[in-house]
PATILUM-450175 format. One record per residue: residue number from 1; residue in one letter; x, y, z of N, C-alpha, C in turn. Coordinates in nm, 2 decimals, m for minus. Each point is the difference from the previous one (the first is absolute). Layout:
// residues N
<r resi="NUM" resn="A" n_u="X" n_v="Y" n_w="Z" ca_u="X" ca_v="Y" ca_w="Z" c_u="X" c_v="Y" c_w="Z"/>
...
END
This chain:
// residues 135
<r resi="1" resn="X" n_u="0.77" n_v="6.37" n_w="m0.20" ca_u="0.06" ca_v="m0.05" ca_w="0.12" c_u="m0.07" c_v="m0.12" c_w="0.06"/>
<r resi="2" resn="X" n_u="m0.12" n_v="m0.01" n_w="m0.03" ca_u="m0.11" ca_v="m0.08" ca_w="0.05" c_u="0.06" c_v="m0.19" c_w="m0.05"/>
<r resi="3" resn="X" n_u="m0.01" n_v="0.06" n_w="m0.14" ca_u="0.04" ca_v="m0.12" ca_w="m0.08" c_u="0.11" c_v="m0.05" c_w="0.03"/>
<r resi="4" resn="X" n_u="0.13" n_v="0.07" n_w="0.05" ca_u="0.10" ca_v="m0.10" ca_w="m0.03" c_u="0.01" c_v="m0.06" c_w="0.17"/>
<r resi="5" resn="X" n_u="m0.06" n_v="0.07" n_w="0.13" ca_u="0.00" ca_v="m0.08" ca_w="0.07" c_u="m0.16" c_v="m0.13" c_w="m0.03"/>
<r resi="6" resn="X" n_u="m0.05" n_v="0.00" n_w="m0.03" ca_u="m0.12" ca_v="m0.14" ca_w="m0.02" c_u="0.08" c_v="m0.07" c_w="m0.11"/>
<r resi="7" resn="X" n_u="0.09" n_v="0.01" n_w="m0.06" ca_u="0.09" ca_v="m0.09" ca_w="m0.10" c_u="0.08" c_v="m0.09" c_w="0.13"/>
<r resi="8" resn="X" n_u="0.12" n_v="0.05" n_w="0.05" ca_u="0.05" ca_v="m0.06" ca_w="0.09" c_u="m0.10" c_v="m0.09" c_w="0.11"/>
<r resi="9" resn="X" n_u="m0.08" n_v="0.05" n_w="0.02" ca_u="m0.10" ca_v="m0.12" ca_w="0.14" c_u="m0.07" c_v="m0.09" c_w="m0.10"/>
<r resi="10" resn="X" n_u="m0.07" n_v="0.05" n_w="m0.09" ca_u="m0.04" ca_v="m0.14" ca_w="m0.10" c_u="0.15" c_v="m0.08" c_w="m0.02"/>
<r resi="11" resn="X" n_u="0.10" n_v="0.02" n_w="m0.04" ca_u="0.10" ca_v="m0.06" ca_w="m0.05" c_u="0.01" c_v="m0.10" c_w="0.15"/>
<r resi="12" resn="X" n_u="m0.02" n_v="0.05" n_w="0.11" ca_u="0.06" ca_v="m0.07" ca_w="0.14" c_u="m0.12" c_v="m0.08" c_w="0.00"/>
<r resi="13" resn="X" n_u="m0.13" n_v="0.03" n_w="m0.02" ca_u="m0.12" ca_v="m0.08" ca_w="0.04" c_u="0.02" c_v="m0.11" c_w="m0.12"/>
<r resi="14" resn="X" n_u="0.05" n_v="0.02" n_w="m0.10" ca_u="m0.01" ca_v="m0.11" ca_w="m0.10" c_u="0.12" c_v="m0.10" c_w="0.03"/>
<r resi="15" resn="X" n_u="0.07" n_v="0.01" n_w="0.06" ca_u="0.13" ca_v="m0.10" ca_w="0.04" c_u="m0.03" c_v="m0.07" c_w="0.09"/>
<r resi="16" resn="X" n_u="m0.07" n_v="0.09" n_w="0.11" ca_u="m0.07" ca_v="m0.08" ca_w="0.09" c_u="m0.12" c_v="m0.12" c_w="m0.03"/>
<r resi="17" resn="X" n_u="m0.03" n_v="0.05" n_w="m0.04" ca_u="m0.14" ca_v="m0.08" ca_w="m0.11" c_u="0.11" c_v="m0.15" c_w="m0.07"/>
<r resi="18" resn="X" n_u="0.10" n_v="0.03" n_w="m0.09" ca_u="0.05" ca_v="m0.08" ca_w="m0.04" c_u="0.11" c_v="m0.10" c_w="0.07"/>
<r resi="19" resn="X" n_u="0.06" n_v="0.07" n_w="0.07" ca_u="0.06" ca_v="m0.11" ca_w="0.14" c_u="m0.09" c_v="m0.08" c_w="0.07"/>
<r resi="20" resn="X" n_u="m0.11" n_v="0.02" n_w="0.05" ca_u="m0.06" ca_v="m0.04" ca_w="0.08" c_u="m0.11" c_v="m0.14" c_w="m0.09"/>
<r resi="21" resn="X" n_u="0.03" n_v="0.00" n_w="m0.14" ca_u="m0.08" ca_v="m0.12" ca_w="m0.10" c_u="0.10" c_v="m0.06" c_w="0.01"/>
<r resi="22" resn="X" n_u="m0.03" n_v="m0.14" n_w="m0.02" ca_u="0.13" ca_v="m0.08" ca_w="m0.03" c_u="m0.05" c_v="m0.02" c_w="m0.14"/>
<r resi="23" resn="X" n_u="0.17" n_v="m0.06" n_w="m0.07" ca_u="m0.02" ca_v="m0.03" ca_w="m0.17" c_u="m0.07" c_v="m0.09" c_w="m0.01"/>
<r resi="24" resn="X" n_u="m0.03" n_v="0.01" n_w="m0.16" ca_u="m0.07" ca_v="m0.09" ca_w="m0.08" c_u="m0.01" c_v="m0.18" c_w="0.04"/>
<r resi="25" resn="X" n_u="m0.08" n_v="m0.07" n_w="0.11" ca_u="0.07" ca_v="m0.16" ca_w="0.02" c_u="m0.04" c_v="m0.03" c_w="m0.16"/>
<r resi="26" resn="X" n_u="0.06" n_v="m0.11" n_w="0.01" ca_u="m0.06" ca_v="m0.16" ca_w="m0.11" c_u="m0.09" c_v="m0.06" c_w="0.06"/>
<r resi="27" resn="X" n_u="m0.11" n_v="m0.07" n_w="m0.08" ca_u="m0.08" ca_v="m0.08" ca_w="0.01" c_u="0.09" c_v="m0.11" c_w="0.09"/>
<r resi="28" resn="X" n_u="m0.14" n_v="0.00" n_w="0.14" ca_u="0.07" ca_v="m0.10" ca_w="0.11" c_u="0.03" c_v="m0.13" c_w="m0.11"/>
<r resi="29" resn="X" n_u="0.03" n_v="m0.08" n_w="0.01" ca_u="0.06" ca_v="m0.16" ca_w="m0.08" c_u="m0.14" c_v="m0.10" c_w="0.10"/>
<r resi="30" resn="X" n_u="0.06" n_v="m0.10" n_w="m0.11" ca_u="m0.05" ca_v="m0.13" ca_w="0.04" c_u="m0.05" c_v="m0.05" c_w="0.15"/>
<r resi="31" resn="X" n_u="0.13" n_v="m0.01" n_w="0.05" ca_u="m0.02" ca_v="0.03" ca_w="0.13" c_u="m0.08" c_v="0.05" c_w="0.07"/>
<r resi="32" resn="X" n_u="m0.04" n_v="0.13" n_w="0.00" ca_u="m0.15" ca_v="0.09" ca_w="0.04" c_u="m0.12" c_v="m0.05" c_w="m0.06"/>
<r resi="33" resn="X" n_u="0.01" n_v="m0.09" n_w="m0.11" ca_u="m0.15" ca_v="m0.03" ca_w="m0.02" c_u="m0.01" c_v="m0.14" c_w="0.11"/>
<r resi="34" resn="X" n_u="0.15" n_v="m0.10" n_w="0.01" ca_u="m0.02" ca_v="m0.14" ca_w="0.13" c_u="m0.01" c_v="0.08" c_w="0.07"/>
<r resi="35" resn="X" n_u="0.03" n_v="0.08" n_w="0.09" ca_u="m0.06" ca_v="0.04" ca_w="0.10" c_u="m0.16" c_v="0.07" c_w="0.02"/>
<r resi="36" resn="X" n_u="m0.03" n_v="0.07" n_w="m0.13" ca_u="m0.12" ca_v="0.01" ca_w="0.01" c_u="m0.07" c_v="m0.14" c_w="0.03"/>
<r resi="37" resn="X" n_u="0.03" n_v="m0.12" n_w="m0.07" ca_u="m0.10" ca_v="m0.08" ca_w="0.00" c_u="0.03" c_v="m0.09" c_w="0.11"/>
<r resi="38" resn="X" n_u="0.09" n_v="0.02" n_w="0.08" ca_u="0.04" ca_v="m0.10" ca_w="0.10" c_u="m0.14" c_v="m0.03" c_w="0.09"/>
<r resi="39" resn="X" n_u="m0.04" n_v="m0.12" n_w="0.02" ca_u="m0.09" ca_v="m0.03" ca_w="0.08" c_u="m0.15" c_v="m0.02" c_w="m0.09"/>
<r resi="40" resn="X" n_u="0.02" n_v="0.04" n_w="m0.10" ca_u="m0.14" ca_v="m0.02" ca_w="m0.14" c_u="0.06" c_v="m0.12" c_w="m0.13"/>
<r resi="41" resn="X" n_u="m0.13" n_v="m0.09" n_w="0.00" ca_u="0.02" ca_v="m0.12" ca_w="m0.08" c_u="m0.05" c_v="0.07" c_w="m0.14"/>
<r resi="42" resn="X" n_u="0.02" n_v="m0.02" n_w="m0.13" ca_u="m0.04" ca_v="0.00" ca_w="m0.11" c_u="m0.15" c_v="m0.09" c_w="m0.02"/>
<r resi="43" resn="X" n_u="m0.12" n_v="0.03" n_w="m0.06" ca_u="m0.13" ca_v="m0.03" ca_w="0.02" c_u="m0.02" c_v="0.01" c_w="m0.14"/>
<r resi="44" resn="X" n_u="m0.01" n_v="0.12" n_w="m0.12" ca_u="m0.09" ca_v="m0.02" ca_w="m0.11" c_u="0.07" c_v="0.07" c_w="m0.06"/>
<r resi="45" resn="X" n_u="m0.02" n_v="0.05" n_w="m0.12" ca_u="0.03" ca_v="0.10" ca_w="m0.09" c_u="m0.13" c_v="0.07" c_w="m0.09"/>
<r resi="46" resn="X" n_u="0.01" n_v="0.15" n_w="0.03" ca_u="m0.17" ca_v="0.06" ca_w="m0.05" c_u="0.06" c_v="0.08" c_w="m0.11"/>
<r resi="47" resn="X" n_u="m0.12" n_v="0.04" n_w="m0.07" ca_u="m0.01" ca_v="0.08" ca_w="m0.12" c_u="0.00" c_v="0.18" c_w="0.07"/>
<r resi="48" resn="X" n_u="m0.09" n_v="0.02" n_w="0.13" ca_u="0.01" ca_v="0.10" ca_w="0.04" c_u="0.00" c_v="m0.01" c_w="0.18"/>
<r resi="49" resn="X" n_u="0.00" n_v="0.11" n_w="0.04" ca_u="m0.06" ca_v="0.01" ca_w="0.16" c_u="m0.07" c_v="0.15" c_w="0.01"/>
<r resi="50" resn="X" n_u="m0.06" n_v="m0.02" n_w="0.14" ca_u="m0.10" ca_v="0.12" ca_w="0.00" c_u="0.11" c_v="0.13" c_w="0.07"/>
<r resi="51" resn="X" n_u="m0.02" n_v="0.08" n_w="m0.07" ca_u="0.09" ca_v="0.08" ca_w="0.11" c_u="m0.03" c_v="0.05" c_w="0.15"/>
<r resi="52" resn="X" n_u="m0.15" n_v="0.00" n_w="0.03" ca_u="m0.06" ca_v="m0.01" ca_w="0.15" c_u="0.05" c_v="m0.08" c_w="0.09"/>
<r resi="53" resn="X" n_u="0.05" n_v="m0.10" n_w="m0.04" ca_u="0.06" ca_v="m0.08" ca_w="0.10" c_u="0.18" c_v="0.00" c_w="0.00"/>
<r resi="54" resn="X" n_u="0.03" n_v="0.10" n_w="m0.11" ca_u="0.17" ca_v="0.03" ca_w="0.02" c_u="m0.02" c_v="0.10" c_w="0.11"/>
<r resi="55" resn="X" n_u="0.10" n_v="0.04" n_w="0.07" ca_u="0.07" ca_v="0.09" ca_w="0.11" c_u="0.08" c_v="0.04" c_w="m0.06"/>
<r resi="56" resn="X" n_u="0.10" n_v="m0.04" n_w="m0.02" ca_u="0.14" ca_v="0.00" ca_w="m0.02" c_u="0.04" c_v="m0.02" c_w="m0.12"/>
<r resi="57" resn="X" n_u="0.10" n_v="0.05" n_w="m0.09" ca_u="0.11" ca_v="m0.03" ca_w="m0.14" c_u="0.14" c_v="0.00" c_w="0.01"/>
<r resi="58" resn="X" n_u="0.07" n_v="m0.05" n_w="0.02" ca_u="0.15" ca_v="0.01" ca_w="m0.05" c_u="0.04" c_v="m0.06" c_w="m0.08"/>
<r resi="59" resn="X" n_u="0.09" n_v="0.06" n_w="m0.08" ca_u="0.07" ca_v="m0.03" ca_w="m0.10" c_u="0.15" c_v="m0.08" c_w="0.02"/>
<r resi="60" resn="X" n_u="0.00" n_v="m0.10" n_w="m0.02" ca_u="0.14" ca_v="m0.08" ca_w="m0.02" c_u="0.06" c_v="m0.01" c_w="m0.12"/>
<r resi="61" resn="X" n_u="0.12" n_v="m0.06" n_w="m0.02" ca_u="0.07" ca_v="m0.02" ca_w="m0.13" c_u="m0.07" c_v="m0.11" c_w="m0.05"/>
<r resi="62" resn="X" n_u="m0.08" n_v="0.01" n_w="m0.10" ca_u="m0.07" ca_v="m0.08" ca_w="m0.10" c_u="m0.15" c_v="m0.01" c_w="0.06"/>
<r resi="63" resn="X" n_u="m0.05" n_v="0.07" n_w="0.08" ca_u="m0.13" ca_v="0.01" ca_w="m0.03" c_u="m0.10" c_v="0.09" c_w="0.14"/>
<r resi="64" resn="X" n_u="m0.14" n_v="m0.03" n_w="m0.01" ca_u="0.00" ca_v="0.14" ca_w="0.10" c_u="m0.09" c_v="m0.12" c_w="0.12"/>
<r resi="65" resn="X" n_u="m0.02" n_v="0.01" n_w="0.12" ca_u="m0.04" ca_v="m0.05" ca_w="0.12" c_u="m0.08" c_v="0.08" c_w="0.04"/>
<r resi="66" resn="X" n_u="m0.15" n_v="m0.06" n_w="0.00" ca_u="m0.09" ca_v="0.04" ca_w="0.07" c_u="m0.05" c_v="m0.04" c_w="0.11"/>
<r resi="67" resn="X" n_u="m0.01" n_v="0.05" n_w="0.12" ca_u="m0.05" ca_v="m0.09" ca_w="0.12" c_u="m0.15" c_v="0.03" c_w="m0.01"/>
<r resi="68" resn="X" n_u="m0.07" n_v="m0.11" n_w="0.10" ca_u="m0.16" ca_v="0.03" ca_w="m0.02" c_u="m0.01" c_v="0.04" c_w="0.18"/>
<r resi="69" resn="X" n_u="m0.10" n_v="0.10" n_w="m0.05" ca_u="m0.04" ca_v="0.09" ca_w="0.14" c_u="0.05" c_v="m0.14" c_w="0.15"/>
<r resi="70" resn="X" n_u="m0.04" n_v="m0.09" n_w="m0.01" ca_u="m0.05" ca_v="m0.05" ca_w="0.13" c_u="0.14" c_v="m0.08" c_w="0.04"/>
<r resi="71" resn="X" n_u="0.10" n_v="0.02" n_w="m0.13" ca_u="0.15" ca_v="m0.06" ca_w="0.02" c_u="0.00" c_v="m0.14" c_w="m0.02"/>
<r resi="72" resn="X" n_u="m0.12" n_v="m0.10" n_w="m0.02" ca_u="0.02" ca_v="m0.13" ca_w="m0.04" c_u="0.04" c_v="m0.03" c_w="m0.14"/>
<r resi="73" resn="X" n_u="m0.04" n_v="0.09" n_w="m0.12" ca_u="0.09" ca_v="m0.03" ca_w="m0.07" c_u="0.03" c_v="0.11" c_w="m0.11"/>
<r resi="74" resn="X" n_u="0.11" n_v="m0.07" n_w="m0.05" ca_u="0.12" ca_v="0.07" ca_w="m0.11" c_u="m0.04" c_v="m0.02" c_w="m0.11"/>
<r resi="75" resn="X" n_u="m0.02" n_v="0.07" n_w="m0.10" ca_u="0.01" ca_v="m0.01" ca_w="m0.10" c_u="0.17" c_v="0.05" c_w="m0.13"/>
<r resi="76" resn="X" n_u="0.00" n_v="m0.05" n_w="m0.08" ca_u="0.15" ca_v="0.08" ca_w="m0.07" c_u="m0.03" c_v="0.01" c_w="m0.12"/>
<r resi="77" resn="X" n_u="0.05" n_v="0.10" n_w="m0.08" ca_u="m0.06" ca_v="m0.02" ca_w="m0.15" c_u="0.14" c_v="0.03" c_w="m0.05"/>
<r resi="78" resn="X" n_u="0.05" n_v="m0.07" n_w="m0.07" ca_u="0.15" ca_v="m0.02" ca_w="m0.10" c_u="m0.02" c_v="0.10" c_w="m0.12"/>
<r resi="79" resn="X" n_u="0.09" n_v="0.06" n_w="0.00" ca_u="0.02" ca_v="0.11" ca_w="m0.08" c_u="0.09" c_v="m0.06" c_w="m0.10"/>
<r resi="80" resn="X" n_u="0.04" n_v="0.04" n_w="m0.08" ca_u="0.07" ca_v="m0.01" ca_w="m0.10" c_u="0.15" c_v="0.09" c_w="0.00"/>
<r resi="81" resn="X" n_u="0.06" n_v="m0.08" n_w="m0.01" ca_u="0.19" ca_v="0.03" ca_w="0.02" c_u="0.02" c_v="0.14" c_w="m0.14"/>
<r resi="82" resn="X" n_u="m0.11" n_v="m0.03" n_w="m0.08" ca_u="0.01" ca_v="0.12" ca_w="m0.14" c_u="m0.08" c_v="0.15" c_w="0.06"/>
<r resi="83" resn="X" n_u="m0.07" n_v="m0.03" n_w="0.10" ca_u="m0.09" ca_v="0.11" ca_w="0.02" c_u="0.12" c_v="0.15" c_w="0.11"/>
<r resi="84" resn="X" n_u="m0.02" n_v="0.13" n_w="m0.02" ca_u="0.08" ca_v="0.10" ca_w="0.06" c_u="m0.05" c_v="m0.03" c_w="0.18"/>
<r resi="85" resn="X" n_u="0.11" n_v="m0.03" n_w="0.08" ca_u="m0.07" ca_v="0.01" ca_w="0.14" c_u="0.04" c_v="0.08" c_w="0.03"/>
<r resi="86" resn="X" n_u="m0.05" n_v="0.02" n_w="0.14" ca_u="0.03" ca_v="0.13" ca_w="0.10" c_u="0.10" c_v="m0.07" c_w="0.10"/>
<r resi="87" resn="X" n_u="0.05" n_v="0.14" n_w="0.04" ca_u="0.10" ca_v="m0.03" ca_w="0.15" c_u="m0.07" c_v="m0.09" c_w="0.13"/>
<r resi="88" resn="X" n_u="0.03" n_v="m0.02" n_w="0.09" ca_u="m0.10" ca_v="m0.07" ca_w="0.11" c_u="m0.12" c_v="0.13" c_w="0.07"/>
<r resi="89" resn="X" n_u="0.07" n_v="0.11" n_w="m0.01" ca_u="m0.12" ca_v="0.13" ca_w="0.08" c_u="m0.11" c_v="0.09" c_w="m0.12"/>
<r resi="90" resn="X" n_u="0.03" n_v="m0.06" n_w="m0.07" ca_u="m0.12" ca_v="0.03" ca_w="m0.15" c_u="m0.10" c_v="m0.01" c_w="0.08"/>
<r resi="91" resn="X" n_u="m0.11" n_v="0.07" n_w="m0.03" ca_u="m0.13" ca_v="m0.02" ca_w="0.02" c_u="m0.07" c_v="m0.09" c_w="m0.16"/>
<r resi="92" resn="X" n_u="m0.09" n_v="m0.13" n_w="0.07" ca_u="m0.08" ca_v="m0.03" ca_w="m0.09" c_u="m0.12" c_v="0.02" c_w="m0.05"/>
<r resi="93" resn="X" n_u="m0.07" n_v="0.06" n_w="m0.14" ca_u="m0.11" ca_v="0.02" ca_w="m0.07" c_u="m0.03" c_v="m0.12" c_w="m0.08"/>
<r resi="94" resn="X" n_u="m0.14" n_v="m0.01" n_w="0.06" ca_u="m0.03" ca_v="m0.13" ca_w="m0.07" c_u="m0.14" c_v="0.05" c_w="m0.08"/>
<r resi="95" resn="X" n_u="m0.01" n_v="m0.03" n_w="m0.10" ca_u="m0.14" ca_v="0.00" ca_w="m0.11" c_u="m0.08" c_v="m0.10" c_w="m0.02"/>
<r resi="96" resn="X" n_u="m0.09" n_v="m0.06" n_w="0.11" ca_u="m0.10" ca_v="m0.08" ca_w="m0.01" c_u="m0.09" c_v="m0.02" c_w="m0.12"/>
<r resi="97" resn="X" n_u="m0.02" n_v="m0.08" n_w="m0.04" ca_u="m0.11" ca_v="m0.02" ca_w="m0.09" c_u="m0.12" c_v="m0.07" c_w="0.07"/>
<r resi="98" resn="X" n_u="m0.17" n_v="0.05" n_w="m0.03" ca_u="m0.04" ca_v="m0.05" ca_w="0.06" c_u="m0.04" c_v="m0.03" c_w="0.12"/>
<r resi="99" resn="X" n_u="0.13" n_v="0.11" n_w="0.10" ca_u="m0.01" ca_v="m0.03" ca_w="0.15" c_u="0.09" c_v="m0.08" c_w="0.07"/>
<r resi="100" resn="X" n_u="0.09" n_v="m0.14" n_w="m0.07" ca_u="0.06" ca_v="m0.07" ca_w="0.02" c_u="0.13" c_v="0.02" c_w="m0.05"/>
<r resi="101" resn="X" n_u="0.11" n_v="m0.04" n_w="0.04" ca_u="0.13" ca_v="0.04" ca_w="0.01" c_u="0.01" c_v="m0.21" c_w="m0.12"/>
<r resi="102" resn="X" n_u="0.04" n_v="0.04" n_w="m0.11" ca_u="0.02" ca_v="m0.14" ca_w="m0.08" c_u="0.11" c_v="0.03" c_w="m0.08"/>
<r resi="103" resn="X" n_u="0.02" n_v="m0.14" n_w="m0.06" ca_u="0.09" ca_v="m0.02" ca_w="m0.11" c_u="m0.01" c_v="0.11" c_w="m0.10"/>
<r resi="104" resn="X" n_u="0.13" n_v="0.01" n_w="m0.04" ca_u="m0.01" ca_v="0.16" ca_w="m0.12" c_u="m0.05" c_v="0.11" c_w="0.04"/>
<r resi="105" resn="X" n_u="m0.03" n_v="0.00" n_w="0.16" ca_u="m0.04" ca_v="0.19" ca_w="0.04" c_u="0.14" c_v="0.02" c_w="0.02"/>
<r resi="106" resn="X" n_u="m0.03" n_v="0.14" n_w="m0.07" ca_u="0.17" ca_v="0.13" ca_w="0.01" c_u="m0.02" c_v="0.05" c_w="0.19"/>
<r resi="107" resn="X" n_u="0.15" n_v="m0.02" n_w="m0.06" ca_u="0.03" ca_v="0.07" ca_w="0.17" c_u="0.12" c_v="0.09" c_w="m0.04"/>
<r resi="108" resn="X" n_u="0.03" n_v="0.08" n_w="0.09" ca_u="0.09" ca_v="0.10" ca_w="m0.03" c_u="0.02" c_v="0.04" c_w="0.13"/>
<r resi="109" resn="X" n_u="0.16" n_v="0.05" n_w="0.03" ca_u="0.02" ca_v="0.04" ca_w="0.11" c_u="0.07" c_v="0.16" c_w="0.00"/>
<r resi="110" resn="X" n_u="m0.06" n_v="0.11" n_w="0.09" ca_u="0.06" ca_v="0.10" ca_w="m0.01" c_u="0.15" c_v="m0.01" c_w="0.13"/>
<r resi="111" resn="X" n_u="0.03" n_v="0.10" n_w="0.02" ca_u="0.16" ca_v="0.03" ca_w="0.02" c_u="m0.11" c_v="0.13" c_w="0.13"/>
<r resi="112" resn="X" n_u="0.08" n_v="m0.07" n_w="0.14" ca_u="0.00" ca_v="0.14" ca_w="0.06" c_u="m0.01" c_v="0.09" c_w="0.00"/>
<r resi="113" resn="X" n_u="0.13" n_v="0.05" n_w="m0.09" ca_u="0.04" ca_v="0.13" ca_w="m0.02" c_u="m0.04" c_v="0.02" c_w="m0.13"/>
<r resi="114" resn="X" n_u="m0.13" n_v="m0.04" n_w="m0.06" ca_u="m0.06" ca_v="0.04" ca_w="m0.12" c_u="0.08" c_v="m0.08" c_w="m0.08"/>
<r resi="115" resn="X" n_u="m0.14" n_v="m0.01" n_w="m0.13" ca_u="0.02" ca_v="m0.07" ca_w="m0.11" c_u="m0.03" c_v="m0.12" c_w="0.01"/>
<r resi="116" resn="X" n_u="m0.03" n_v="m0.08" n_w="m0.13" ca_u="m0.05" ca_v="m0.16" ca_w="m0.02" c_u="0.19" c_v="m0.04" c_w="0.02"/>
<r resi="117" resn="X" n_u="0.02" n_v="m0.12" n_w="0.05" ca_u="0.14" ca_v="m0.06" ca_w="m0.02" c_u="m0.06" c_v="m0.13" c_w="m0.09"/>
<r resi="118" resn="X" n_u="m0.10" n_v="m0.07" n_w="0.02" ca_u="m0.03" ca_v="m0.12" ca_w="m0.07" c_u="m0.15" c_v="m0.04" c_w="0.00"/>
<r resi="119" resn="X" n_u="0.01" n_v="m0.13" n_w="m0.13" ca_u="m0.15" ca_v="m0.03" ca_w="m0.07" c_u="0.03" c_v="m0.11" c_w="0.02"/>
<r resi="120" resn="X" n_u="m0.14" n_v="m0.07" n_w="m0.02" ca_u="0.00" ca_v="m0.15" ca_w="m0.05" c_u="m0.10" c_v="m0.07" c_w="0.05"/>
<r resi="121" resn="X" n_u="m0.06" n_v="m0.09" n_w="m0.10" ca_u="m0.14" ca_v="m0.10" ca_w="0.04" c_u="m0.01" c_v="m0.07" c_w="0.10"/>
<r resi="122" resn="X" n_u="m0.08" n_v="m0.04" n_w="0.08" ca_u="0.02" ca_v="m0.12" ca_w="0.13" c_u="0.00" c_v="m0.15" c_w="m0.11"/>
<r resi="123" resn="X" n_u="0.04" n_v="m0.10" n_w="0.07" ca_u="m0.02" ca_v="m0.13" ca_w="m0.04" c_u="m0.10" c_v="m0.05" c_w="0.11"/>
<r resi="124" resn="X" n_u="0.00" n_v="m0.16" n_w="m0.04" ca_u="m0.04" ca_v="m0.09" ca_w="0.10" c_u="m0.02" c_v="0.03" c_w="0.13"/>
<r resi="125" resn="X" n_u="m0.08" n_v="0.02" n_w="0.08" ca_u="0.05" ca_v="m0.05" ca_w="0.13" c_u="0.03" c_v="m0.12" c_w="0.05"/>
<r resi="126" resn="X" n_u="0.07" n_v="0.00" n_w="0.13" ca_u="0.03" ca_v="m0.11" ca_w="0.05" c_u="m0.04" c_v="0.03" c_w="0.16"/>
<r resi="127" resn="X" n_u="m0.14" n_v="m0.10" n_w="0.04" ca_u="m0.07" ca_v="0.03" ca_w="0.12" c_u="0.09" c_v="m0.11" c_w="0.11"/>
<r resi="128" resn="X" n_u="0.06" n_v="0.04" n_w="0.06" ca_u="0.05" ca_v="m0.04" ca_w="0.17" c_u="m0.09" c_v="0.03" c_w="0.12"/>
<r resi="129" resn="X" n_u="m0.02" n_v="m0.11" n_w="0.09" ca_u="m0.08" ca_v="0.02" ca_w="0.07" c_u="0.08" c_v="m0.03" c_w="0.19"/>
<r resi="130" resn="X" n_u="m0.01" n_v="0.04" n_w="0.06" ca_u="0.08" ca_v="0.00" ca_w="0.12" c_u="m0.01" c_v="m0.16" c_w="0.07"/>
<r resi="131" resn="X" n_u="0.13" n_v="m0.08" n_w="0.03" ca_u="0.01" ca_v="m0.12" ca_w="0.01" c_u="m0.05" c_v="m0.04" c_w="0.12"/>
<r resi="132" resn="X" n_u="m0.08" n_v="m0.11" n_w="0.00" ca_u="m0.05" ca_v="m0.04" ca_w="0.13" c_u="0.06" c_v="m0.05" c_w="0.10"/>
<r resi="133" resn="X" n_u="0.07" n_v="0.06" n_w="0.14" ca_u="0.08" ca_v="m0.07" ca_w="0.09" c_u="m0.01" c_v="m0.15" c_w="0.01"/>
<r resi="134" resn="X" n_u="0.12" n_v="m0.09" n_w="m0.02" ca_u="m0.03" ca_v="m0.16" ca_w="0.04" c_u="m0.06" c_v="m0.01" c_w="0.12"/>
<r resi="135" resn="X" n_u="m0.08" n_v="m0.13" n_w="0.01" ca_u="m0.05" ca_v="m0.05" ca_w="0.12" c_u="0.04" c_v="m0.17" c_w="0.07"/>
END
């Protein structure tokens, strides 16, 4: 008797659980990376960066955005159009070599709701640095 009422309230607590997620997005677009960079000029391009001075990661359509702790600058590393990506709410794992986040370190993103969704090497970065107001 026990069992078939805790069948029915799991069944209600899991609906609820599942209404209350929204579905699967797509990787924000192009768009979401200009706005990331609105207000940041392009500066260099590195082999690696330190991850102590990342804060922040998000992932855009074609590559992933790192901000640096203090917000002056952006870094982006272009992914490859061949590599499996994740949705936009993936969580990202990254595998440093060395300590530094570089060219050809694997990254992988798990899924919320469990499981790896996607793999794939960093490239290049591309260092942006926050634009100096005109005078």
């Amino acid at each position: 008797m026990t069992r078939i009422i805790l069948i029915p309230l799991a069944a209600a607590a899991l609906s609820g659980c599942a209404a209350a997620s929204s579905p699967p997005a797509e990787k924000p677009g192009p768009d979401r990376l200009t706005q990331l960079l609105t207000g940041y000029e392009p500066t260099d391009t590195l082999q690696c960066i330190d991850p102590d001075r990342v804060q922040y990661s998000e992932t855009v359509r074609g590559g992933i955005v790192y901000r640096s702790t203090l917000g002056h600058r952006i870094y982006v590393s272009e992914i490859s159009p061949a590599c499996i990506t994740p949705r936009s709410d993936d969580i990202l794992i990254s595998y440093p070599f060395a300590g530094r986040y570089c060219k050809g370190d694997r990254v992988k993103w798990v899924s919320r709701i469990g499981g790896p969704s996607g793999f794939c090497t960093l490239g290049r970065f591309a260092e942006y640095t926050r634009a100096q107001p005109a005078e």
